[in-house]
C-alpha angles and dihedrals in degrees: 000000000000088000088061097044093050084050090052100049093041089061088049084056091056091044102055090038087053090053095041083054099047093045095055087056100252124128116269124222113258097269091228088076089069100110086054086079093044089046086111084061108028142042119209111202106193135168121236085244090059104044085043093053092048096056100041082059093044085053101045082050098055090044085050096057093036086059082051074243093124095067086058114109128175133228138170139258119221099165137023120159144134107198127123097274097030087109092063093036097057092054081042092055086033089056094046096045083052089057101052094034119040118178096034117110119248132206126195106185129168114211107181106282103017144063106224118194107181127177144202122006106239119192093213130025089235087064087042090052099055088049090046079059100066099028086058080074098068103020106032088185104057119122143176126274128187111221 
């Protein structure tokens, strides 16, 4: 028991070392390198795949953000349309997304001359493109937008 609570506190220390340092505006250490400063207390026992696997993601991350890629998020488009009622049809479309999904968050924009109605906020397009799965069978024409 006391060897999990100093192990505990111990990543607590890290944690809170890692954010003082990156909010002084030093580089911070990769925050995979964390066990290296408990090394006294635990041993890590990892295989190569999996270190190899970890960096590889911490690399694509950081070429991501350095592409300005990592800020993009995805939603999905259930109306467009610039016809004579497509004011009324997209609350209309709005209301009745509400109703069958309740908690995701709804749009309604006019850019001149369509009625937009977009829905959800999905970090990845693979998480925008389960949800667009399910959201085909009420609304066929719905499609993914990246924001």
């Amino acid at each position: 028991m006391k060897r999990l609570i100093l192990i505990i506190a111990a990543l607590a220390l890290c944690t809170a070392a890692l954010a003082q340092t990156q909010q002084e505006g030093t580089p911070a250490e990769p925050a995979y390198d964390v066990f290296e400063s408990l090394s006294q207390y635990v041993t890590v026992h990892q295989s190569p795949e999996v270190s190899a696997a970890m960096a590889a993601h911490i690399e694509r991350n950081e070429r991501r953000a350095a592409s300005g890629l990592a800020d993009q998020t995805y939603s999905i488009r259930i109306f467009f349309d610039s016809g004579q009622s497509a004011r009324s049809e997209s609350e209309a479309a709005a209301a009745r997304f509400r109703n069958l999904h309740p908690g995701v968050p709804v749009s309604r924009t006019y850019t001149n001359p369509f009625f937009k109605v977009t829905v959800g906020n999905y970090a990845s397009k693979a998480d925008a493109t389960a949800a667009l799965k399910g959201i085909q069978q009420e609304f066929p024409t719905a499609f993914i937008v990246r924001n």
